[in-house]
VOBA-1610 file (N, C-alpha, C; in pm, whole numbers, padded with zeros to 5 digits, always signed):
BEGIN
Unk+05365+04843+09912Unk+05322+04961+09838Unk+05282+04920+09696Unk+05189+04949+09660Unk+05147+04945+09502Unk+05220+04977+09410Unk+05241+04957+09301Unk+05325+04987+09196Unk+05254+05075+09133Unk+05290+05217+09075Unk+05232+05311+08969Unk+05262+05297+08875Unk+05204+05294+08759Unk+05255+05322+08636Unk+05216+05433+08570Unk+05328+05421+08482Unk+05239+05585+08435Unk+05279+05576+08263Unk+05202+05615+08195Unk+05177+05572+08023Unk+05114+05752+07927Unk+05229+05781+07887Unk+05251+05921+07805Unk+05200+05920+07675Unk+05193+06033+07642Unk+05076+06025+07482Unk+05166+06084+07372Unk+05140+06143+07269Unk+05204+06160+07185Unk+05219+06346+07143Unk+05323+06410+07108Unk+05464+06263+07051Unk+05515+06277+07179Unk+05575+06264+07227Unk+05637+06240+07384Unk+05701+06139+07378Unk+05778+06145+07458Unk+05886+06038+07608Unk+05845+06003+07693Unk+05915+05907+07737Unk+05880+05917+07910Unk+05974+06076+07983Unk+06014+06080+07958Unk+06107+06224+07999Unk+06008+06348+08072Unk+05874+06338+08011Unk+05778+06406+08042Unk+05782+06378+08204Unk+05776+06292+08228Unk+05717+06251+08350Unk+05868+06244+08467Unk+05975+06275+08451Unk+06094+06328+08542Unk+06033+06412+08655Unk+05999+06517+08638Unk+05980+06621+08743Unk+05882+06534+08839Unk+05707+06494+08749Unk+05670+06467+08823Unk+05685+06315+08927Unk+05797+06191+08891Unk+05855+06107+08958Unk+05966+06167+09090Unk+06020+06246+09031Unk+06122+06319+09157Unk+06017+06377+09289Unk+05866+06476+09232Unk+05809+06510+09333Unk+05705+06375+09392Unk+05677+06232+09368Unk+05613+06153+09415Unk+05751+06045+09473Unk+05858+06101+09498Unk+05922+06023+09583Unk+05894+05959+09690Unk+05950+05853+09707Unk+05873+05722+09807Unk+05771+05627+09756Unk+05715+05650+09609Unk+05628+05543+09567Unk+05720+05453+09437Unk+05657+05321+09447Unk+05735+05261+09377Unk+05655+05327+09194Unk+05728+05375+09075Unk+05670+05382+08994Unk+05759+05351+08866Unk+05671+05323+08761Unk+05721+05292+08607Unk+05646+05373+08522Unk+05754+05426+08426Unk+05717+05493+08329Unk+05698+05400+08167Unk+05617+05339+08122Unk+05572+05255+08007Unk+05584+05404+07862Unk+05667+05324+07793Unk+05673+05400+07652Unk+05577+05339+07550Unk+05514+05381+07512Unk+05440+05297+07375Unk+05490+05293+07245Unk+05513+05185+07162Unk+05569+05187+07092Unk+05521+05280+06968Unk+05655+05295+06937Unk+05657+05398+06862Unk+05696+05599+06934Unk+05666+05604+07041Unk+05678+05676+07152Unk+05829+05639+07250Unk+05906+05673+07172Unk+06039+05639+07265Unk+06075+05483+07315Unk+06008+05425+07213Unk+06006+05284+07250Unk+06026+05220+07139Unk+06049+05093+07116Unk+06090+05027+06944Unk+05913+05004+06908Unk+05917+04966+06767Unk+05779+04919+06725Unk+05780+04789+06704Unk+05709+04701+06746Unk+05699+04555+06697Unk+05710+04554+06552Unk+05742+04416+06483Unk+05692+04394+06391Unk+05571+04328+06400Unk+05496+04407+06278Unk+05349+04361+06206Unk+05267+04448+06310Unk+05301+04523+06468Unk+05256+04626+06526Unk+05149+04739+06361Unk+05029+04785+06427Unk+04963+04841+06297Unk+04937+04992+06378Unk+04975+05024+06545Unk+04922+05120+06575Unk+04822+05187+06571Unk+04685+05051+06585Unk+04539+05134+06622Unk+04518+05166+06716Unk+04429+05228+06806Unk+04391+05241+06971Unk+04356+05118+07003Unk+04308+05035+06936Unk+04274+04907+06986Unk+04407+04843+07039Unk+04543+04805+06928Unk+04639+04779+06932Unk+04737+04799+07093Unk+04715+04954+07066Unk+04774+05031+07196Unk+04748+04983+07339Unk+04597+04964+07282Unk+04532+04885+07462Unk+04570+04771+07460Unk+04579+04675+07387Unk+04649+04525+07403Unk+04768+04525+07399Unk+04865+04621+07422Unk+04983+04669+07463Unk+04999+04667+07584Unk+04915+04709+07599Unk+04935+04805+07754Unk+04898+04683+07817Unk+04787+04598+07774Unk+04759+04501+07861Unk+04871+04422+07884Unk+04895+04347+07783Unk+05061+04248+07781Unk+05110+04289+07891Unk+05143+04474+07927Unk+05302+04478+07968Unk+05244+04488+08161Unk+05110+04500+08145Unk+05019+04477+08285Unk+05029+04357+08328Unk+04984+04281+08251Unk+04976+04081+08275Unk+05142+04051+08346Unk+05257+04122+08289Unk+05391+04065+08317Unk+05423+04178+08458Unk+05365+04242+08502Unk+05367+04305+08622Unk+05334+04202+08753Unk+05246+04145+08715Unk+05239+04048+08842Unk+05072+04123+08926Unk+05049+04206+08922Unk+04966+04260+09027Unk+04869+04389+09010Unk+04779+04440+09043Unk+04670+04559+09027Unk+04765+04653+09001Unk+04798+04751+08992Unk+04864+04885+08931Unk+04796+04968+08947Unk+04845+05118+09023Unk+04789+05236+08972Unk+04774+05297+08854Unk+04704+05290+08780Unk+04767+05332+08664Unk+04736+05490+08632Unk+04827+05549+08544Unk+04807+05707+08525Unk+04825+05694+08367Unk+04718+05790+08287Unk+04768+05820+08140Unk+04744+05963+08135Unk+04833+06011+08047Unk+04832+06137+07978Unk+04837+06128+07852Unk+04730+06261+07795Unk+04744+06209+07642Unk+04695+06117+07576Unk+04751+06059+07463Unk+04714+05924+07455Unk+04732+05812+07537Unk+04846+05837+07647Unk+04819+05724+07739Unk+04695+05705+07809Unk+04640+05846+07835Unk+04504+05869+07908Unk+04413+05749+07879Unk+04410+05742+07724Unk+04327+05672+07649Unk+04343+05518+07665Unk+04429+05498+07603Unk+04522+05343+07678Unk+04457+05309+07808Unk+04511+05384+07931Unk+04470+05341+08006Unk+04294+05352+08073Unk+04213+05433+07969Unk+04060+05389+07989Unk+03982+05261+07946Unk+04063+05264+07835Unk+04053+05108+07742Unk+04092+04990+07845Unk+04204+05034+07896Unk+04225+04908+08032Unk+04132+04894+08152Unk+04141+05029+08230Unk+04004+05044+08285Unk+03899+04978+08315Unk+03846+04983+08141Unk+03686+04954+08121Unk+03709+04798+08075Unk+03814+04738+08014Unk+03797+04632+07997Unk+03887+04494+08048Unk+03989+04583+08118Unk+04074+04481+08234Unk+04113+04518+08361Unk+03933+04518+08465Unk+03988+04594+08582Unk+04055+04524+08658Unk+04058+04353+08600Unk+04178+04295+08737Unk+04299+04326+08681Unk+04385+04383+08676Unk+04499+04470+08625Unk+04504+04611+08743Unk+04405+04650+08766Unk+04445+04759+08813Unk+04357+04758+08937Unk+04459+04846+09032Unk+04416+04886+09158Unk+04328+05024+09133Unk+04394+05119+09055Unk+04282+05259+09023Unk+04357+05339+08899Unk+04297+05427+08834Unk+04273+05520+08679Unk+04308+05628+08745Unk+04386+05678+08669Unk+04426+05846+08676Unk+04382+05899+08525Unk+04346+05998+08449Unk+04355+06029+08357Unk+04306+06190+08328Unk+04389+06266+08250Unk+04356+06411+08181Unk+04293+06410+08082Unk+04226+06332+08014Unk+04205+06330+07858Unk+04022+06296+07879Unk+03934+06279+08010Unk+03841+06230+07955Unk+03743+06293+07897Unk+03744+06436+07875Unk+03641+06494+07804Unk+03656+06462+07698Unk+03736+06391+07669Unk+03782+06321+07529Unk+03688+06252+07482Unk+03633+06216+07553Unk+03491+06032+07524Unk+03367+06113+07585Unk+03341+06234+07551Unk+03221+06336+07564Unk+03125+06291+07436Unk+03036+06286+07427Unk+02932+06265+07269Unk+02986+06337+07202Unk+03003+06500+07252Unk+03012+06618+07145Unk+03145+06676+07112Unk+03219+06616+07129Unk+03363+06606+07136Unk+03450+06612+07004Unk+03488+06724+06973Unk+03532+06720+06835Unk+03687+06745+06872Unk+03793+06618+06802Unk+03930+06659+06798Unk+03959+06771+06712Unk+04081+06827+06809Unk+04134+06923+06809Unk+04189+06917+06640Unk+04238+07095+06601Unk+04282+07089+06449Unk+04365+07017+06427Unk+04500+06999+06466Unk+04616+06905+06442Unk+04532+06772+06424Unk+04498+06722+06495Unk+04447+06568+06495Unk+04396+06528+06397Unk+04304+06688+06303Unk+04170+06636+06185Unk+04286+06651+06062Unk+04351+06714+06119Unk+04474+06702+05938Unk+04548+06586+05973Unk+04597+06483+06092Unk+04652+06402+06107Unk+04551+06294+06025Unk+04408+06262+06082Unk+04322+06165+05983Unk+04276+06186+05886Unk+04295+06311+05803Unk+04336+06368+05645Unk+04426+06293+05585Unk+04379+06172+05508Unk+04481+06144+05439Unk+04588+06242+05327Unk+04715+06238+05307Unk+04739+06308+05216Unk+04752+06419+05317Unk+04730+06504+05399Unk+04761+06601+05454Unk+04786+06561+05548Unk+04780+06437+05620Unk+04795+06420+05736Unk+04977+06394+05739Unk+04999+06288+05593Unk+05127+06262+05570Unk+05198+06356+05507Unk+05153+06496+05469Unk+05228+06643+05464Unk+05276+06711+05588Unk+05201+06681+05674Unk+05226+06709+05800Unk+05358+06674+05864Unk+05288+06500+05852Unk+05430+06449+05922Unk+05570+06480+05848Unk+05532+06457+05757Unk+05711+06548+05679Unk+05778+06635+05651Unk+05641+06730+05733Unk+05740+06870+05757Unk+05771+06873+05895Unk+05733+06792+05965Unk+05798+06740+06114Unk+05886+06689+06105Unk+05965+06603+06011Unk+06056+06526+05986Unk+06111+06586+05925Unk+06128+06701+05819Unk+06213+06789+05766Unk+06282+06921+05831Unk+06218+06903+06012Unk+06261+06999+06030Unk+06396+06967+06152Unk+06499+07030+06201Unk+06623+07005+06265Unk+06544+07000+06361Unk+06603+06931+06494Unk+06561+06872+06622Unk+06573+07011+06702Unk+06615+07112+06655Unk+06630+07190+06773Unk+06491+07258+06757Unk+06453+07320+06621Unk+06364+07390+06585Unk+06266+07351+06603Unk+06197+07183+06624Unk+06099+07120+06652Unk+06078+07100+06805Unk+06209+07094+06877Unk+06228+07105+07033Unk+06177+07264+07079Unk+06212+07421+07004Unk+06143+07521+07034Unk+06016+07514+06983Unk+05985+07441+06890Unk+05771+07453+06862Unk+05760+07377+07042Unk+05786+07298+07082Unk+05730+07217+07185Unk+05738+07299+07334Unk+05867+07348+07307Unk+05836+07455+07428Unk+05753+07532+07427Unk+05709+07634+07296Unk+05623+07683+07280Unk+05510+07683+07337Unk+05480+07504+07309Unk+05288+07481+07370Unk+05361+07467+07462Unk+05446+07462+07589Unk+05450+07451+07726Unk+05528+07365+07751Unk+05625+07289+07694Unk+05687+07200+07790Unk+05813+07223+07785Unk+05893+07226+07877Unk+06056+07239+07941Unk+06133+07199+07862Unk+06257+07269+07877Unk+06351+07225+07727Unk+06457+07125+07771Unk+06414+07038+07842Unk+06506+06933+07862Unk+06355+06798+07758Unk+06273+06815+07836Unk+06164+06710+07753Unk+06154+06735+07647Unk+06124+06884+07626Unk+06109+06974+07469Unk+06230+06891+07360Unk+06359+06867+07417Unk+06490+06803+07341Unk+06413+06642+07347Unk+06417+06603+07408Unk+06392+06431+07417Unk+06289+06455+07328Unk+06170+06498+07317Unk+06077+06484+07218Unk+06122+06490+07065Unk+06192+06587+07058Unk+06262+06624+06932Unk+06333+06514+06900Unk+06427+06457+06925Unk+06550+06363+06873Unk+06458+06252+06857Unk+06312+06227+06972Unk+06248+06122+06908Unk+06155+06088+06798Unk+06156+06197+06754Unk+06052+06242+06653Unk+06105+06169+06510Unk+06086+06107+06495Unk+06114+06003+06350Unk+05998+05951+06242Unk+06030+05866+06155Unk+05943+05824+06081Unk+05882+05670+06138Unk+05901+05642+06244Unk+05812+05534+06276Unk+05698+05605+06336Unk+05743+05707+06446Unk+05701+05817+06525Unk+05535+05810+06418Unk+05559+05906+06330Unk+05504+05946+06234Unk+05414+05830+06217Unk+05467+05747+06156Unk+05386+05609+06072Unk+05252+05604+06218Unk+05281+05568+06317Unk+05226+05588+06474Unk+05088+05645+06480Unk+05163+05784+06457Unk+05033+05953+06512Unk+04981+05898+06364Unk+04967+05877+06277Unk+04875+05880+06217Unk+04799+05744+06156Unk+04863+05628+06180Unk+04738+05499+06211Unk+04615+05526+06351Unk+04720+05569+06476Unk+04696+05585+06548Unk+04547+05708+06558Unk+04581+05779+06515Unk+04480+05898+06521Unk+04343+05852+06431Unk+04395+05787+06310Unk+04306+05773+06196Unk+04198+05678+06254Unk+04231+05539+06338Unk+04162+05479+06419Unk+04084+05521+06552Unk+04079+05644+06567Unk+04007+05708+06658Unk+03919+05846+06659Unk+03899+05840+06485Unk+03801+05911+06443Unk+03697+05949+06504Unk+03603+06051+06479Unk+03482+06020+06530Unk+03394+05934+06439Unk+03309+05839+06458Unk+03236+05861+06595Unk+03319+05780+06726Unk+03438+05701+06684Unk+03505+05605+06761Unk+03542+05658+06916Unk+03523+05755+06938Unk+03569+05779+07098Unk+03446+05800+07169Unk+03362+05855+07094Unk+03226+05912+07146Unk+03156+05756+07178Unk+03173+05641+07064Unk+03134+05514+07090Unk+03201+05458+07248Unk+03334+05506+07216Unk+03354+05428+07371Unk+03307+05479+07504Unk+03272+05600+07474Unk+03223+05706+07615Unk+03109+05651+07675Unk+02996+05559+07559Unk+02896+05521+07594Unk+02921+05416+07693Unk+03031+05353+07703Unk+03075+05246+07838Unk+03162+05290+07919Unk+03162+05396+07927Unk+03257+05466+08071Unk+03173+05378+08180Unk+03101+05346+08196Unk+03031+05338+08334Unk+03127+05241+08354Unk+03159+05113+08253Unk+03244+05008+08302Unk+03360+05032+08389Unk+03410+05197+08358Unk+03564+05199+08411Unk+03514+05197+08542Unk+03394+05220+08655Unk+03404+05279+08768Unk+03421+05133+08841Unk+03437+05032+08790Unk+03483+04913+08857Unk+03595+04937+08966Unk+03670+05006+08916Unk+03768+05055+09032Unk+03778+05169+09021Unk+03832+05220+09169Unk+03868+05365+09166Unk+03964+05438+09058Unk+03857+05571+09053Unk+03919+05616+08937Unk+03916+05766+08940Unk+04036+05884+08912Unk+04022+06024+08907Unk+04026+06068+08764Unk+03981+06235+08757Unk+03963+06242+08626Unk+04041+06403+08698Unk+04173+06416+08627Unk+04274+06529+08606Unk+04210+06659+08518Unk+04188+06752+08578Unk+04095+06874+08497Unk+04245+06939+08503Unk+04326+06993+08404Unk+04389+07083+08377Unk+04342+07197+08320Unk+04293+07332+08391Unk+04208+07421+08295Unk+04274+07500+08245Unk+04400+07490+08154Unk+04441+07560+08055Unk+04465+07443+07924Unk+04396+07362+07944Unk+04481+07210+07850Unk+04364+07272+07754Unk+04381+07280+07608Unk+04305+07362+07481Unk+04277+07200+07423Unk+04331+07109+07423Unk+04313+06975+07364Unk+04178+06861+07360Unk+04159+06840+07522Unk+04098+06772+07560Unk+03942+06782+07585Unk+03875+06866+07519Unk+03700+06896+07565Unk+03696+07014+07669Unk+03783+07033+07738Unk+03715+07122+07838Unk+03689+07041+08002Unk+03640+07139+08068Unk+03633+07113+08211Unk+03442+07075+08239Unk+03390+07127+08142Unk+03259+07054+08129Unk+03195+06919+08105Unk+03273+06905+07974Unk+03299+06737+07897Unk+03357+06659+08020Unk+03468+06698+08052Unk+03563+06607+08156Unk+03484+06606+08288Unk+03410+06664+08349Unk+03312+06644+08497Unk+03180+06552+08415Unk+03178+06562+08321Unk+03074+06506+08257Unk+03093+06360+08244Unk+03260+06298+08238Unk+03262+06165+08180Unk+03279+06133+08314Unk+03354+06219+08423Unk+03373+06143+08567Unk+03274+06087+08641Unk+03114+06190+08595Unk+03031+06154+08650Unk+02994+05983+08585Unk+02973+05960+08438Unk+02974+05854+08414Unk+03057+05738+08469Unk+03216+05729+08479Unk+03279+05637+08569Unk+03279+05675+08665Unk+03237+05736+08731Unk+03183+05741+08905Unk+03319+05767+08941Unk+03365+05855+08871Unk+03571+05903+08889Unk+03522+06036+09009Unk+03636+06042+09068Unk+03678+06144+09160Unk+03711+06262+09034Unk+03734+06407+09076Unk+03819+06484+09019Unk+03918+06553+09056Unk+03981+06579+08978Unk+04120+06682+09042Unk+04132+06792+08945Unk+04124+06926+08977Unk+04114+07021+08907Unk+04250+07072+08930Unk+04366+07156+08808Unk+04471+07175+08824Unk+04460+07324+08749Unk+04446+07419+08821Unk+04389+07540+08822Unk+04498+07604+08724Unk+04499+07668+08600Unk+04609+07750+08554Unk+04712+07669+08479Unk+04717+07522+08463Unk+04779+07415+08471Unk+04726+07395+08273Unk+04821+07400+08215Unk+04797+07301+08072Unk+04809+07185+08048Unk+04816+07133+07887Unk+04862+06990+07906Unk+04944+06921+07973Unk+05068+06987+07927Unk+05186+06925+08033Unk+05204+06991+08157Unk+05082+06973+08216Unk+05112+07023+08388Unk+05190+06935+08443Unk+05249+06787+08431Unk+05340+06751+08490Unk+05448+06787+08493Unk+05461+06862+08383Unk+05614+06960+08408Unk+05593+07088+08442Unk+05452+07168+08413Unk+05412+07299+08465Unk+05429+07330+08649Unk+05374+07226+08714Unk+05340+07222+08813Unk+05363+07051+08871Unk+05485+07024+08877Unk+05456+06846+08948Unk+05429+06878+09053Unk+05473+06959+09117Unk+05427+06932+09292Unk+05256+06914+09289Unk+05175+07027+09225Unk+05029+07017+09227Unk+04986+06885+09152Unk+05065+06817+09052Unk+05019+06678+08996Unk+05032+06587+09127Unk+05157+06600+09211Unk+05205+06479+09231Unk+05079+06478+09406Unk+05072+06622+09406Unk+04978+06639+09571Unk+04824+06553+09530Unk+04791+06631+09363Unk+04640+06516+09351Unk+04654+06371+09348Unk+04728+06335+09290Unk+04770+06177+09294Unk+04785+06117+09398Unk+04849+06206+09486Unk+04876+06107+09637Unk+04775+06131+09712Unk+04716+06251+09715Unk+04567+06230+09806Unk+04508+06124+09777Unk+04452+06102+09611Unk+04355+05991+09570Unk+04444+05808+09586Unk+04550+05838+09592Unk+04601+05689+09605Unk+04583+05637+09771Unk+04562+05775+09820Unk+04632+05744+10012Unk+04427+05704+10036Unk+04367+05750+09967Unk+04222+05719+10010Unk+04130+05651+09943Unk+04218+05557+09866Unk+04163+05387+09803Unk+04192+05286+09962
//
């Protein structure tokens, strides 16, 4: 059996991804933290997207073998960057995020005060000034379960921080829209593109059929489903995933 991996975006845990590992029982899978994301940070680590993908690669190379790989979020991203530029690594691409790498693709508000200097780091410190519980109810809020909603919270720190915003600042526009122009590379291997149509983040269900068509990706539409449909709905995550893995 293939090994899955699966690579979470920010701010997040792996914790996110519980429900939907319990409903894909019987496959072998790993949940990858990125540093800074419930995970330690290297030293001299600078947290660009570039960075992130030569992360991800490392911890691929010490796997031994092709991988399914799945991202959400910023993992989404991570793992397109792998994708398009290390398909012997992987057996096939899962990802929610690709209307992300649309031409016309403008990040969401949070993100443009995150690469605001000076406001971006006002931000983060009123994230950091606030008690873990009260930052665990903002998270339920946008949708996610209050067991992850807690793990997110307690992980929420100042490396955290230092992270979302190298991280974000390096993926400005025009920088994602630049990489969209080589999607075609990802269709080297099989690859799905996760339509959640309540996710407010990611471009839309237009942008995202738009980039699948470029990597020659399958789709999976998750009807009613937001960002964190892996905790909204795992059974409907875990049913698209296993169709597209059972018919590589």
């Amino acid at each position: 059996m293939t090994r899955a991996v699966l690579v979470h975006g920010n701010p997040e845990t792996a914790d996110i991804w519980g429900p939907l590992v319990a409903a894909l029982s019987g496959h072998d899978i790993e949940a990858l933290s990125p540093p800074g994301f419930g995970a330690p940070v290297p030293e001299g680590f600078t947290a660009t997207a570039g960075e992130y993908a030569a992360w991800l690669v490392g911890e691929l190379e010490r796997e031994g073998g092709p991988v399914d790989l799945v991202g959400h979020d910023w993992g989404g991203g991570h793992v397109m960057r792998v994708a398009m530029e290390r398909p012997d690594l992987v057996r096939s691409w899962s990802i929610d995020i690709a209307g992300c790498f649309a031409p016309d693709y403008q990040w969401h508000a949070l993100a443009q005060v995150w690469q605001t200097p000076g406001t971006g780091e006002d931000a983060v410190a009123g994230m950091l000034s606030m008690p873990p519980a009260e930052r665990a109810s903002r998270y339920e809020s946008l949708g996610v379960t209050a067991s992850a909603a807690r793990a997110m919270a307690e992980a929420y720190d100042e490396r955290m921080g230092r992270c979302i915003l190298a991280l974000y600042r390096s993926a400005a526009q025009p920088a994602l829209a630049k990489l969209g122009e080589h999607l075609g590379l990802a269709s080297q291997r099989p690859g799905l593109v996760i339509i959640p149509t309540e996710d407010q983040y990611t471009g839309g269900e237009e942008r995202a059929r738009w980039a699948a068509r470029r990597a020659g990706a399958k789709v999976a539409v998750l009807s009613g489903l937001g960002h964190w449909w892996m905790l909204q709905d795992p059974n409907a995550g875990a049913s698209a995933l296993r169709d597209f893995w059972s018919a590589i």
